[in-house]
N, C-alpha and C positions, 0 to 999 in steps of 0.2 A: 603194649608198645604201639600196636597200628591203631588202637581206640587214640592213643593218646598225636600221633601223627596225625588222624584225619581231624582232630582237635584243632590241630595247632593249623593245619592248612587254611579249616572253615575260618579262625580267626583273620590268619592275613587277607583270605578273602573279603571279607567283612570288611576290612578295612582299608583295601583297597576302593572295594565299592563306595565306600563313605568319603573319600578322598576325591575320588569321580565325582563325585554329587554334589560335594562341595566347591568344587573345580569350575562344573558346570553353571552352578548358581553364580559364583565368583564371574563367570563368563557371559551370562546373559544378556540377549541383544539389547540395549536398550531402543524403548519405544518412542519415537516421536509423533506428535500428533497435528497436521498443520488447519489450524481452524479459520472459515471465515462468514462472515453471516449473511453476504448480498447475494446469493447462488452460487454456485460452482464456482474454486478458483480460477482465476485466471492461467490458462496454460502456460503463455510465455513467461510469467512470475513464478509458475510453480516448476518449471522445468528449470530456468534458471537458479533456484536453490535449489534442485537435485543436482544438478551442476557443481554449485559451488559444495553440497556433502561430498561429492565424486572428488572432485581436487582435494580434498584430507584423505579421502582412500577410505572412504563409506563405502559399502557393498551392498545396497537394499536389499535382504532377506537372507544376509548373512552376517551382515555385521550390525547394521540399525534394521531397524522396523520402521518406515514411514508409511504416515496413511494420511486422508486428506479427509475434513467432517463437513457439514454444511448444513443448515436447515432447508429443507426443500421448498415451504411458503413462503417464509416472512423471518425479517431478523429475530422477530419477539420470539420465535425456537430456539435459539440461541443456547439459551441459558439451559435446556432440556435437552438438546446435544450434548452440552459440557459435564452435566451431572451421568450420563449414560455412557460417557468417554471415558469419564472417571472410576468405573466401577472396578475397571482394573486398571493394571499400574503402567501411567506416564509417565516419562524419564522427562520432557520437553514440550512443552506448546510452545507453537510458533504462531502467533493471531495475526492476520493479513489485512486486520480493520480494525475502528475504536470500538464499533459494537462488542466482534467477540474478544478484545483485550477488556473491557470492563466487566462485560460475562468471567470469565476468570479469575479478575481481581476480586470478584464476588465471592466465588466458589472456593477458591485455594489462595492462603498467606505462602503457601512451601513450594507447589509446585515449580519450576521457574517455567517463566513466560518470554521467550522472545517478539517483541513486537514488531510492527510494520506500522508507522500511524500516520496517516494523512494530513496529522491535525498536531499544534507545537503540542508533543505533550507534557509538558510544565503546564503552560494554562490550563489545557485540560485536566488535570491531575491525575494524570497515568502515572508520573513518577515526576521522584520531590529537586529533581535540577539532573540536568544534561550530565553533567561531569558524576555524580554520584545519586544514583538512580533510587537506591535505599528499597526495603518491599522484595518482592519476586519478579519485580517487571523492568529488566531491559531491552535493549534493541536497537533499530533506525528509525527516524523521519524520514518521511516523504514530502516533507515540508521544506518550503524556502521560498518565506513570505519578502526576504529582501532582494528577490527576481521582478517584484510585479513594478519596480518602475522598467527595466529591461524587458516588459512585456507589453507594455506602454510606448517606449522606445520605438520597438521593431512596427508596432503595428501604426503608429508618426510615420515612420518611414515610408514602408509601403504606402499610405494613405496622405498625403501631403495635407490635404484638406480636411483634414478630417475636425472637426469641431464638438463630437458630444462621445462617449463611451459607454454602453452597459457593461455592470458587471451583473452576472449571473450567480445567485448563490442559494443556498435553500434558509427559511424564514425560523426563527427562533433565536433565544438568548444561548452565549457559547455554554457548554462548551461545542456546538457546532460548529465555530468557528466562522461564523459569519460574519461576526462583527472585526474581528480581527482582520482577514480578507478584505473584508470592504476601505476598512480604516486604512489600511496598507496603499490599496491603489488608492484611497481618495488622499493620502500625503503626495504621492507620487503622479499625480493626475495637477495636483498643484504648481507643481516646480515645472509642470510642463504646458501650464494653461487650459488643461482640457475637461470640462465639466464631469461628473461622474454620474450615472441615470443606476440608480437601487434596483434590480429585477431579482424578486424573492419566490420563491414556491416553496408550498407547503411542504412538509416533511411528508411522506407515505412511500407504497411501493408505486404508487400511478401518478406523479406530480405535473401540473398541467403547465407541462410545455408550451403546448399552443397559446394559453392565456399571455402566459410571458412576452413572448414574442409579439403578440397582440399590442400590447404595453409599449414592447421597446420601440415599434413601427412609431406606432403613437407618439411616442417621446419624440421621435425621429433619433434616434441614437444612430449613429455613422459606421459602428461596429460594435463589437460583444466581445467580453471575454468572461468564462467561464472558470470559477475558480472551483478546486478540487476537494470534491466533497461526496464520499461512498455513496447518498442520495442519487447522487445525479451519476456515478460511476455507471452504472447499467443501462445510459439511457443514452450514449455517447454519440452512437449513430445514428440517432432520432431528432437531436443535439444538432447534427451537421446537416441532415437535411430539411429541419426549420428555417434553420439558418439561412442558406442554398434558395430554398422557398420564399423566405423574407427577404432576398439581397443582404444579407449582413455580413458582410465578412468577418470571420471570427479568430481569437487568439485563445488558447488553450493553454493549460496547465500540467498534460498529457498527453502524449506523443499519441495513443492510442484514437485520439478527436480528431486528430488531423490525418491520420490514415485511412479515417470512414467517411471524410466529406469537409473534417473542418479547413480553413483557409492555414491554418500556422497554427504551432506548439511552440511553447519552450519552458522545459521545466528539467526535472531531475533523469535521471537514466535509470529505470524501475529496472532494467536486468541486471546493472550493474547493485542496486542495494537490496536484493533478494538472493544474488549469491553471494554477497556479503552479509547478509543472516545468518548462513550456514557457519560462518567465523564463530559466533556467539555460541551457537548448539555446539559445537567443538569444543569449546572455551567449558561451560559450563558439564561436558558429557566428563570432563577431563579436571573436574573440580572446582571450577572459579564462582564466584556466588554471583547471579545478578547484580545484586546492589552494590556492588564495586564495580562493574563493567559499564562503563560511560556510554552513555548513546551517541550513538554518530548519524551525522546529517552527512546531505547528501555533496558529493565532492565530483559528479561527472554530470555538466548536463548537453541535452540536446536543444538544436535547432530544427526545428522540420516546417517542409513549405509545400502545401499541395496544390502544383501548380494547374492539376486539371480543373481544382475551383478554383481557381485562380480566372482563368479563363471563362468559364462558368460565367462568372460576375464582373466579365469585362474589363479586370485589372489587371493591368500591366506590375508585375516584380520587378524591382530594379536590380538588375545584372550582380550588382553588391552583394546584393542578400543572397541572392543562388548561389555565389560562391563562397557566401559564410555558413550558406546552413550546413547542417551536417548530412539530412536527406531530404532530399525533390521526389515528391511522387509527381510523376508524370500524369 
């Protein structure tokens, strides 16, 4: 009788354990992984989607796993992050550029991927149309190529005289996205009469800013504006004080240009579509496939005007614009 008691105990024990284990596996945190391939993410972008996990009621290191990868040299590591990430199991990449979203597309059809992409990605062919994304790859653009005649606009404005424009892009066939940029403001440079000056640099991590600028002097171009492209992302404050150095007053595509020296931004509001990211990795933690999940462009954007180069380079802002932007750095 008691052989056959401690029998029967060991059993339900057994299988309670087995129930635990299975519970526990059933429960597992899932892992996300946020990749990007021009150095270290960006804080304020990477802090704003722990933000936007935190409003679903993420608990980092108890409910998700998030971690952030990066190649320390050069983007061409990339690809050897992604394979070393992979070795155990991803629930979620989240790629914060076109390099490491194509790194991805490479390595894994199943994974899903939400992206962040600079660049339209239709053209690029990240994914096969905005509304149905198809593959493992949705997410947002950072893109909104039908702002650059409103970048055009603003910078007429402030410059009444103004007669010639460089636009700044890095050299190559798309999908870089240069030619699409360039094409953009040279329609819009049209409707408004104002000539458009091509300043290309080579693709690498050391792209000779100095040379450009050299160029643009030469051209006599009357300002710059800089269109948005991971390339030149790293170089932003190097960017503004060219610029500052050449007299150029410039217009940017990135809030972050105008915070380290540039003259004006106007583009999309990158904290606001990085913790709307975090929607996506919810969406899909919760079952939804990528390629149903439409990509969304960007819907908030900023004006910024730094008025201490402003002053710098002996231009007066008209009162207007200070009270349409959304921030004056002093």
């Amino acid at each position: 009788m008691k052989k056959n008691f401690f029998c029967l105990v060991l059993i339900i024990l057994l299988g309670a354990l087995c129930r635990s284990a299975e519970a526990a596996q059933s429960e597992k945190v899932p892992r996300i992984v946020y990749l990007t391939s021009f150095g270290a993410p960006s804080i304020r972008q990477f802090d704003a989607f722990r933000q936007g996990l935190k409003e679903f009621g993420y608990v980092e290191g108890k409910t998700i796993v998030l971690e952030y990868r990066y190649p320390k040299d050069n983007p061409e590591g990339t690809p050897a992050i992604v394979a070393e990430v992979m070795q155990n199991k991803v629930d979620v990449f989240v790629a914060a550029d076109t390099t490491a979203i194509r790194a991805l597309q490479k390595a894994t059809k199943t994974i899903p991927v939400v992206m962040l992409s600079n660049q339209d990605p239709v053209a690029a062919g990240l994914v096969e149309s905005l509304a149905r994304p198809g593959g493992n790859v949705t997410g947002l653009t950072q893109l909104a190529r039908d702002r650059s005649g409103k970048r055009l606009e603003l910078l007429k404005e402030a410059i009444p005289t103004l007669s010639r424009v460089g636009v700044l892009t890095v050299a190559g066939p798309p999908p870089t996205g240069v030619s699409t940029a360039l094409k953009e403001y040279e329609a819009a440079a049209r409707a408004l009469n104002i000539p458009i000056q091509s300043l290309q640099v080579a693709r690498g991590p050391n792209p000779d800013l100095e040379g450009v600028f050299r160029e643009a002097v030469k051209a006599r171009v009357g300002a710059l504006i800089t269109a948005r492209n991971q390339v030149l992302s790293p170089h932003t404050k190097k960017t503004g004080e060219l610029a500052l150095k050449n007299r150029l007053p410039s217009m940017h595509e990135v809030k972050h240009y105008a915070e380290v020296g540039g003259l004006m931004s106007y583009g999309a509001n990158d904290a606001d579509l990085f913790r709307r990211a975090a929607t996506y990795v919810d969406k899909i933690l919760k079952g939804a496939k990528p390629a149903n999940l439409p990509v969304e462009q960007p819907t908030k954007f900023e004006f910024v005007i730094n008025l201490k180069t402003a002053k710098a380079l002996n231009l007066t802002i008209p009162q207007s614009m200070l009270f349409r932007a959304d921030k004056v750095f002093q």
